[in-house]
N, C-alpha and C positions, 0 to 999 in steps of 0.2 A: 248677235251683231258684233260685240265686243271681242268673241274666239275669233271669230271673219275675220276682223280688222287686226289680230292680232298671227294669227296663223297664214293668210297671204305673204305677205312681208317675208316670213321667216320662208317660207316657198322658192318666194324667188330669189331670194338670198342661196339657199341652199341646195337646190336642184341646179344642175349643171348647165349652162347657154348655150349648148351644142344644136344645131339647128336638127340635126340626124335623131336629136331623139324625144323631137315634138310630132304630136296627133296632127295628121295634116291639119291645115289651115280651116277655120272655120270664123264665120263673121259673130262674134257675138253681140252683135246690136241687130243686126237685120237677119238674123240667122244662114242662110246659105245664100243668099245674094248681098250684093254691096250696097249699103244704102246710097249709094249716087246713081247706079246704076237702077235701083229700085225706082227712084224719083225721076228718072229719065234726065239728069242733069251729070254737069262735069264737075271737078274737085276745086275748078275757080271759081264754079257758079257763085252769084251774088245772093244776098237773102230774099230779095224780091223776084228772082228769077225760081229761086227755089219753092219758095210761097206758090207763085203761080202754077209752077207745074203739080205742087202737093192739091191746090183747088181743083186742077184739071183731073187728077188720076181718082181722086175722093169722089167728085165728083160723077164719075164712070163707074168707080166699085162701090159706089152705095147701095147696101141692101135691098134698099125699097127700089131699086132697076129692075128688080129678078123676082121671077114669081115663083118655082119649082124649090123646095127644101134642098134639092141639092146644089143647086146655083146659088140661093140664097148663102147657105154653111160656106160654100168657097168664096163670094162677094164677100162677107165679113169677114174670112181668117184674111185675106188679101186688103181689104181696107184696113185690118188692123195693122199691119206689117206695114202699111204707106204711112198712117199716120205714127207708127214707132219711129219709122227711116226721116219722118220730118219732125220730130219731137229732137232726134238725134242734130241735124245739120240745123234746124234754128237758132240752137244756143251756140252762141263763142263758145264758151269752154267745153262743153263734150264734144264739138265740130272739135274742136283741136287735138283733144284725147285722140278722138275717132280716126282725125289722119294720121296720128303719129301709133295706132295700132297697124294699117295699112302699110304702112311705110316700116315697121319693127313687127312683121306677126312670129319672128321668133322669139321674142320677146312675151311669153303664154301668161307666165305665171303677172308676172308685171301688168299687162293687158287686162289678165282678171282682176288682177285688185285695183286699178283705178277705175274698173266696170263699175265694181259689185259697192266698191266704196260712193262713188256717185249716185246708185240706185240709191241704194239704203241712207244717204244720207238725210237728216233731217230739212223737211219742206216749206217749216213755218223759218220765218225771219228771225236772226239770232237776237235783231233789239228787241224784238217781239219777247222773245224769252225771258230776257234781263229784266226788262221792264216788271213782267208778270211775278218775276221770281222776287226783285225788291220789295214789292208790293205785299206779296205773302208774308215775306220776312217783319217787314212793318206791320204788319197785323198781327202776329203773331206776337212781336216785341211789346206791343201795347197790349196785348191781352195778359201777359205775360208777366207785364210790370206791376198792372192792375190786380194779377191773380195773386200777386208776391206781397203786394202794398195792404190788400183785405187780409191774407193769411196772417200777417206780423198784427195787425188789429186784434184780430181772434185772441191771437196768442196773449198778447199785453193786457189782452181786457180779460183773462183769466190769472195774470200772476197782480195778488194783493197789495204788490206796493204801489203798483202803476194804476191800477184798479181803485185804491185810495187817493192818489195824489188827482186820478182825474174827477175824484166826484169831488173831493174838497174844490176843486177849479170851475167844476160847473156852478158850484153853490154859493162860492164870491160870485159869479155872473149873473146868477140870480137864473139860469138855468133848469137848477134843482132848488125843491124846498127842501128845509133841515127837517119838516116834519108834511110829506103828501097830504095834501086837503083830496080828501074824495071829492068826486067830478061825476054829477049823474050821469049814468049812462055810460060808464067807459069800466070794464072792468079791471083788476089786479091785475090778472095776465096783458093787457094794452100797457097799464103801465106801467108795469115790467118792462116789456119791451120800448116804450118811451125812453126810459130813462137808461135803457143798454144802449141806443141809439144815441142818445146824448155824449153817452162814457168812450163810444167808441169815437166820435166826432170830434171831443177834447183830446186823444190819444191821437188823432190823426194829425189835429192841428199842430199837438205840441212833437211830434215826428217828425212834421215838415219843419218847421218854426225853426227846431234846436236841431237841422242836420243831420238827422240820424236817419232819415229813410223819407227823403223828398217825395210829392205825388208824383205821380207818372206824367208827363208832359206830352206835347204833340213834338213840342221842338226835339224831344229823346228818342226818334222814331228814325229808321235808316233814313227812310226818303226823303226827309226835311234835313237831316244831316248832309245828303249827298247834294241837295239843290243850296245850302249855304257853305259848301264849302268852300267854295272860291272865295266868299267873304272870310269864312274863317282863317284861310291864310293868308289874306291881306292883312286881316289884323294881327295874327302873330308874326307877322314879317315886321309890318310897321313897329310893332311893340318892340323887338326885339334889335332894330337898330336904332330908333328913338334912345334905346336903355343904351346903347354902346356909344352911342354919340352924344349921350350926357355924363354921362356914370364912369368912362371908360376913357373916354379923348380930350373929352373939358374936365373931368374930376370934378365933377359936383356934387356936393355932401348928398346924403339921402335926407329926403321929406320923409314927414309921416308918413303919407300913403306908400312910398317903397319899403318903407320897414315893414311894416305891416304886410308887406307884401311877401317879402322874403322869410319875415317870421313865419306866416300862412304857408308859407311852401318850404319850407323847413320843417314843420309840427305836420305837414300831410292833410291840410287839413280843406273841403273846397270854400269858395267864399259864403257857401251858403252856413256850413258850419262853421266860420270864423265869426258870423257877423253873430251867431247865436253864444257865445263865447260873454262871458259876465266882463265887467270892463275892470273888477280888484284884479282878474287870473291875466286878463290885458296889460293890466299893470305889471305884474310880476316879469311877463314875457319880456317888457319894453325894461323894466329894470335891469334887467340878466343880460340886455341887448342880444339876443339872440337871431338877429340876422348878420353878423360876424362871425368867421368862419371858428374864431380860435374858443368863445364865447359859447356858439354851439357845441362844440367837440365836446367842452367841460359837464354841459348841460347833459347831452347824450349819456358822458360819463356817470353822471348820477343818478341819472333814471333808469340805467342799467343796472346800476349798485343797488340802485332803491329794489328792482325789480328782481334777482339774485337774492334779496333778504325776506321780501316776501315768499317768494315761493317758498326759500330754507326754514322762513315759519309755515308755511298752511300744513295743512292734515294730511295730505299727500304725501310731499314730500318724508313726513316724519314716517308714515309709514312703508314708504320705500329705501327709507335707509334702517328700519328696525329689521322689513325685510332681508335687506345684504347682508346686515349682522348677523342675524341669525340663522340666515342662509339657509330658511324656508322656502319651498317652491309655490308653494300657496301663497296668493295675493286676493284680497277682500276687497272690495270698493262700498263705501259709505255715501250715501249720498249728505249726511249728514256732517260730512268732514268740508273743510273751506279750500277749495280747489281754487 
C-alpha cells in the first residue's frame, strides 16, 4: 500500500500528458459502462433519485429472481456492478473524483491514484484510531512505570547500605524485632519473606518520601495528561503573568515561597524532591541566596571546582593519567577504584 501511494504520484508526474499515448478509455469504477448510465440516471441526478433507481435495478437483478445457474452467475456479476455504480455516486467525495475522471480520462495515471488511494484507504474512523492508540500508550506507560519502580526495589533491597538503613527504619517502627520471637506455625522461609516484604516497603516509602524515584501515579498517564491539560495551561499562564505583574512592573521584593521557588528551579530539583531536602542544607541555599543571578553563577562556579577536584582525586582518573604517561595501550578497570 505504501509503494502504491508512493509510485502513482511519481507516474503521473513523470509519464508524459499527451492524450495520443493513453490506452483508450476505460471506466475504472464501473468497469466498461458509465456508472450513470449503469444506474439509468443523469450527472445532475440528485441522491434520492439516485437511491431510487439503485432500489429499482437491485431490485430486478436479484439473484433469488432467477432459477437456472446460468442466469443466476449473470443476475449477481450485474447486481454487483449496480450496487458498485451506487456505492460510487452516493458519496460526495468519490461522485466528485468520479466526475472529474469523466471530464479529464486523459488524465490515467492521476485517475488511478486518487482510485486506488480512496479504495485502500483506511475504513475505521481516524478518532477512532487516536483514541485506541492513546489508550495503549497509557497502558503501557503505567505498566512501565510500575515495572521500572519494583526493578529499583529489587535492586536497593540487594545493595547493603540501603538494605541496612531500611531495617534499622523498620525496627524504630516497631516493624521488625531486634530479635524474631518464633510464631507457631509459620516457618523461617515465611518469615524471611515477611521481613523482605517489609525491607522492600520501607525502601519504597523512603524513594517516594526523598524524591528519588516517586510511585507511578494515575495523573503520570497520557490520557489524564491530555484531559487536564487545558487546566494546565491556565495555570502556567496565570502563574506566569501573576509573576510579571508583581516581580516585574510593581517591583516587589520576593517572599519566601518565591525564593524557594527560584532556588528549586535553579538546583533542578521538582517540588517533590525539594520538600524532602533537610531544612540545615535549606539554610545554606537561603544563606548563599541563590535565586540571584550573580549568587548562582558563583555557586555554579564552585561546585564545578569542587567537582574538577574530585574526579582529579578518584581512582580513575589517576589511572588514566599514569596511563598517558606511560603511554601504555592497555587500560584495567577495578571495580574496587572510587569512580
Amino acid at each position: 500500500m505504501l509503494l502504491l501511494r508512493i509510485a502513482l504520484p511519481l507516474l503521473y508526474f513523470l509519464v508524459p500528458h499527451s492524450a495520443q499515448e493513453y490506452a483508450p478509455y476505460q471506466d475504472l469504477y464501473c468497469g466498461d459502462m458509465n456508472c450513470y448510465h449503469l444506474l439509468g440516471v443523469s450527472r445532475d441526478a440528485e441522491k434520492a433519485l439516485i437511491s431510487k433507481a439503485y432500489r429499482k435495478l437491485a431490485g430486478k437483478w436479484h439473484p433469488d429472481r432467477f432459477r437456472t445457474p446460468e442466469e443466476k452467475k449473470e443476475a449477481e456479476q450485474m447486481f454487483m456492478r449496480i450496487a458498485s455504480g451506487y456505492e460510487v455516486l452516493k458519496d460526495d467525495e468519490t461522485r466528485k473524483e468520479y466526475d472529474y475522471m469523466l471530464d479529464h480520462p486523459e488524465e490515467t495515471y492521476g485517475n488511478y491514484y486518487r482510485y486506488y488511494k480512496r479504495r485502500m484507504a483506511p475504513k475505521i474512523d481516524v478518532r477512532i484510531v487516536l483514541l485506541a492508540l492513546v489508550t495503549v500508550v497509557s497502558a503501557v506507560q503505567y505498566y512501565s512505570a510500575w515495572y521500572n519502580f519494583e526493578q529499583t526495589i529489587n535492586h536497593l533491597a540487594t545493595v547493603p547500605k540501603y538494605r541496612y538503613q531500611a531495617l534499622e527504619i523498620a525496627k524504630n517502627q516497631g516493624l521488625i524485632k531486634d530479635k524474631p520471637e518464633k510464631v507457631k506455625g509459620v516457618t523461617k522461609d515465611e518469615m524471611r519473606k515477611r521481613e523482605e516484604e517489609i525491607v522492600r516497603g520501607v525502601i519504597a516509602d523512603m524513594m517516594d518520601k526523598n524524591g528519588g524515584y516517586q510511585r507511578p501515579e494515575l495523573e503520570q498517564i497520557l490520557w489524564l495528561q491530555i484531559v487536564r491539560f487545558p487546566n494546565t495551561v491556565y495555570k502556567f499562564v496565570k502563574f506566569n503573568i501573576d509573576w510579571i505583574w508583581r516581580f516585574y512592573i510593581l517591583r516587589n521584593e520576593y517572599g519566601s515561597t518565591e525564593t524557594d521557588y527560584l532556588t528549586r528551579r535553579n538546583l533542578g530539583l521538582s517540588e517533590r524532591q525539594w520538600d524532602a531536602v533537610g531544612e540545615a542544607e535549606k539554610l545554606v541555599y537561603s544563606s548563599r541566596k541563590l535565586w540571584e543571578r550573580e549568587a548562582w553563577r558563583v555557586w555554579s562556579e564552585e561546585k564545578a571546582e569542587e567537582e574538577r577536584v574530585r574526579n582529579a582525586m578518584s581512582g580513575r582518573s589517576k589511572q588514566e593519567r599514569r596511563w598517558e604517561k606511560k603511554g601504555d595501550n592497555r587500560m584495567t578497570f577495578d571495580e574496587n577504584y572510587d569512580w
